[in-house]
N, C-alpha and C positions, 0 to 999 in steps of 0.2 A: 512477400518478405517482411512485410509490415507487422504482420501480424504475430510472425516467428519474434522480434524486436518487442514487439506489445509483449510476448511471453514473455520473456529474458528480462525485460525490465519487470515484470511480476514478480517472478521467481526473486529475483534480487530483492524485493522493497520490502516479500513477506519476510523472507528470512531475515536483512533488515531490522525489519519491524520486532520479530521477535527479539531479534535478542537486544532493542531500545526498553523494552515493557520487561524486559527479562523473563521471556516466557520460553518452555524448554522447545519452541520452533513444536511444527505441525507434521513435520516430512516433507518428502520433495513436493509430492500435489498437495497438502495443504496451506506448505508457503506458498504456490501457484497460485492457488485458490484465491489466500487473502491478500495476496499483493495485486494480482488483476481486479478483485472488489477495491482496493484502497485506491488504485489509479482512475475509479470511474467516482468512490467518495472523492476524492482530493480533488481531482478534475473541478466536479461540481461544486467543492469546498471553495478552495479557490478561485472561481467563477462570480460565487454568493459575494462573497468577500472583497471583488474587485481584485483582487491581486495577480499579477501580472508575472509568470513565473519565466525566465528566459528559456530559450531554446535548445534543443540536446537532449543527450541522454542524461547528462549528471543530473539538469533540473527535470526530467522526467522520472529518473530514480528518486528522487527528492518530494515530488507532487504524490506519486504514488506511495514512497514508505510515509509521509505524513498523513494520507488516507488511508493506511493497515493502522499505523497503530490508535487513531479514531476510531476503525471498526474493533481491531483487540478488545480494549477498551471499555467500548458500547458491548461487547460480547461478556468479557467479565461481567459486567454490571448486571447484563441482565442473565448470566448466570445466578448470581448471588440471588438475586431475586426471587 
């Protein structure tokens, strides 16, 4: 059940995320995509950084949309590139 939970807050962060960065979202599996990669950046983000996120879903949607749109981001960039 963990894991279905681990989805749901993906789904949530990438869509999220897109529309923080104002990007027109990816579809349902590429919100997926980039909200379960920003839950494993933010994770580590927030680990680096010492900071200490409370517990829950809110602050889990929260760790991981601030690791999508990190990745967005780094994705643009090195689009442009």
């Amino acid at each position: 059940m963990d894991f279905v939970w681990f989805l749901l807050v993906g789904l949530a962060a990438g869509w999220l995320a897109a529309r923080i960065v104002k990007g027109g979202g990816y579809g349902v599996f590429g919100d997926l995509v980039v909200g379960v990669l920003g839950a494993l950046i933010g994770g580590y983000l927030f680990k680096v950084f010492g900071v200490h996120a409370a517990k829950g879903l809110p602050a889990n949607i929260l760790v991981a949309t601030i690791g999508a749109i990190v990745l967005i981001l780094a994705l643009r960039l090195f689009k442009r590139a």
